[in-house]
C-alpha positions in Angstrom: -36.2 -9.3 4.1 -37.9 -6.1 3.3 -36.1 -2.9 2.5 -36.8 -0.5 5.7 -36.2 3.3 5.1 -33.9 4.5 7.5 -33.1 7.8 9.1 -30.3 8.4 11.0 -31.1 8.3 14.5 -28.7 9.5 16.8 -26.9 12.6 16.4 -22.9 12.8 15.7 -20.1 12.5 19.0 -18.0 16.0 19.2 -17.1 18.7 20.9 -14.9 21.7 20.2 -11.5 19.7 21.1 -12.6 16.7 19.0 -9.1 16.4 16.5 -10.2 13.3 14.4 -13.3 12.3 13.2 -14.7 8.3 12.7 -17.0 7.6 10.1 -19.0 4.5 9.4 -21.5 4.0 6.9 -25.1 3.9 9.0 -25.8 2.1 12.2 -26.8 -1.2 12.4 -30.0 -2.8 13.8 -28.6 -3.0 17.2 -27.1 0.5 17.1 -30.1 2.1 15.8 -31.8 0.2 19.3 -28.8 1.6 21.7 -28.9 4.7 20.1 -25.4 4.6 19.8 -22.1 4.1 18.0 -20.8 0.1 17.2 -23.6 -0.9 19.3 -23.5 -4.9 17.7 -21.5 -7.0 20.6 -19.8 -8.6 17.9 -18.6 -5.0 16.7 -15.1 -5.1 17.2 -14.6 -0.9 17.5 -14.8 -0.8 21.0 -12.6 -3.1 22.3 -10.4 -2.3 19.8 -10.5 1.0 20.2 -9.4 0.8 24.4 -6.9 -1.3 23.8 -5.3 1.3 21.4 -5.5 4.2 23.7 -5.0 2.1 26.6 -8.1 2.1 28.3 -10.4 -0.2 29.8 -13.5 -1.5 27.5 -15.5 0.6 28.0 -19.5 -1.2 28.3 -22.2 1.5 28.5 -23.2 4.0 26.2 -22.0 6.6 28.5 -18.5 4.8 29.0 -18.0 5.0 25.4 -18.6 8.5 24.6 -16.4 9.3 27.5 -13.6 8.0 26.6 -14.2 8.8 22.6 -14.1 12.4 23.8 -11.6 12.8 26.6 -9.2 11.3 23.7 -10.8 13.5 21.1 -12.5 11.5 18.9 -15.6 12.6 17.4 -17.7 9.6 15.6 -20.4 10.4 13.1 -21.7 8.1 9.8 -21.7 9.3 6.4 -25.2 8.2 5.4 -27.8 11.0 6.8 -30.8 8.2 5.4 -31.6 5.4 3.0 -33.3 1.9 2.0 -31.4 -1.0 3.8 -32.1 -4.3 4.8 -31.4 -5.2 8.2 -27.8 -4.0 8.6 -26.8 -5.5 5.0 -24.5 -2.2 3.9 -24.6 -4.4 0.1 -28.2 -3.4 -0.1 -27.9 -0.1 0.4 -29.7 2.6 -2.1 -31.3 6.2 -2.0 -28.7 7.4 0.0 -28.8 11.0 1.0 -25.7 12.0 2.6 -25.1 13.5 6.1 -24.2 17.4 6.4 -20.3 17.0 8.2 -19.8 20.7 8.1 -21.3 21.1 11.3 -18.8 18.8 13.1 -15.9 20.2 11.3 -16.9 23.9 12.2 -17.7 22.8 15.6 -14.3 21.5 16.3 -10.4 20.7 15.9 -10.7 17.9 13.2 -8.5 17.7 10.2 -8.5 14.2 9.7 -11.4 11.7 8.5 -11.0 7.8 9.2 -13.6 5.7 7.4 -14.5 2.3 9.1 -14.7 0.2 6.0 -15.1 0.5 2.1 -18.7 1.4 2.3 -17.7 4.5 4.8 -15.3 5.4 2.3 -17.0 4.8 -0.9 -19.6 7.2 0.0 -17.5 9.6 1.7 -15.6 10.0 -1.5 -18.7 10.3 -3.4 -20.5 13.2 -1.3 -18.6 14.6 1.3 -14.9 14.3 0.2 -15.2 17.2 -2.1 -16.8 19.6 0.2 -14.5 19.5 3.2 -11.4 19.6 1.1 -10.2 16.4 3.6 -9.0 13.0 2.2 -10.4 10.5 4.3 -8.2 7.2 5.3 -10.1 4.5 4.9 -9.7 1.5 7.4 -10.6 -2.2 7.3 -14.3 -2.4 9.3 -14.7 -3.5 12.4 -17.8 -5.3 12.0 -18.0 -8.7 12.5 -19.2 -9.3 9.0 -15.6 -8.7 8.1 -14.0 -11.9 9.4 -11.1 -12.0 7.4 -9.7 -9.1 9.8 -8.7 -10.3 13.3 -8.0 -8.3 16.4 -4.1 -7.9 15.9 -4.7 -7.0 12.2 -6.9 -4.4 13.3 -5.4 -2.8 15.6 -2.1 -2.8 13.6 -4.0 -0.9 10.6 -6.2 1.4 13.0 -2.8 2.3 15.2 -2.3 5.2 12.7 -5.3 7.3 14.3 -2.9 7.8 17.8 -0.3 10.1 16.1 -3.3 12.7 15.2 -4.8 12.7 18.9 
């Protein structure tokens, strides 16, 4: 597979009561084609995600970033661009980093949660820093991540209710 220069497509989830902000690394393939957040139906985020705040799975693009913001969530990556193959976040280079000021400024948030080491490991490296926020970094959802089932998940990802 060929490395494929990507730029993020999609811009981030928030408005102005948005209290907690989700980072993942890039979208995938089949986010990049929905345009949207977790958009791989093996993706756990979604389901997991309801079932912490109670809600229905949600199924449409519009039913996710619904109920992402009526709970206050805003949802952005921390990787503006780079080379990738497919969705493999191992092969990742020439990263240049997305701008999070404007979510920050735009809203409540105080607290970064990064889906995943890769999330994390980059949001350390470039974005940490600037925002004077520690980010919490949670195991993915992606499918790719098997050793991580639902329960385990949801157990680790519980901690993002008490700041909504």
């Amino acid at each position: 597979m060929e490395y494929e220069h990507i730029i993020h497509p999609f811009p981030p989830l928030y408005d102005r009561a948005s209290r907690i902000l989700i980072l993942g690394s890039l979208p995938s393939v089949k986010s990049r084609e929905q345009m949207f957040f977790y958009g791989h139906p093996q993706n756990r985020f979604w389901p997991m995600i309801a079932d912490l705040l109670g809600e229905e799975r949600p199924v449409s693009v519009d039913e996710k970033r619904e109920m992402a913001l009526r709970h206050h969530i805003a949802m952005w990556d921390t990787i503006y661009s780079c080379d990738i193959k497919g969705s493999s976040d191992s092969s990742i280079k020439n990263v240049c980093p997305t701008d999070l000021r404007q979510i920050i400024d735009g809203s409540q948030v105080k607290n970064v949660f990064c889906n995943g080491n890769t999330s994390g490991a980059y949001y350390k490296k470039y974005q940490e820093k600037e925002l004077g926020i520690k980010a919490v970094v949670l195991p993915s959802t992606s499918p790719a991540n098997a050793a991580w089932n639902m329960e385990r998940l949801k157990n680790e990802w519980g901690i993002i209710l008490k700041y909504l």
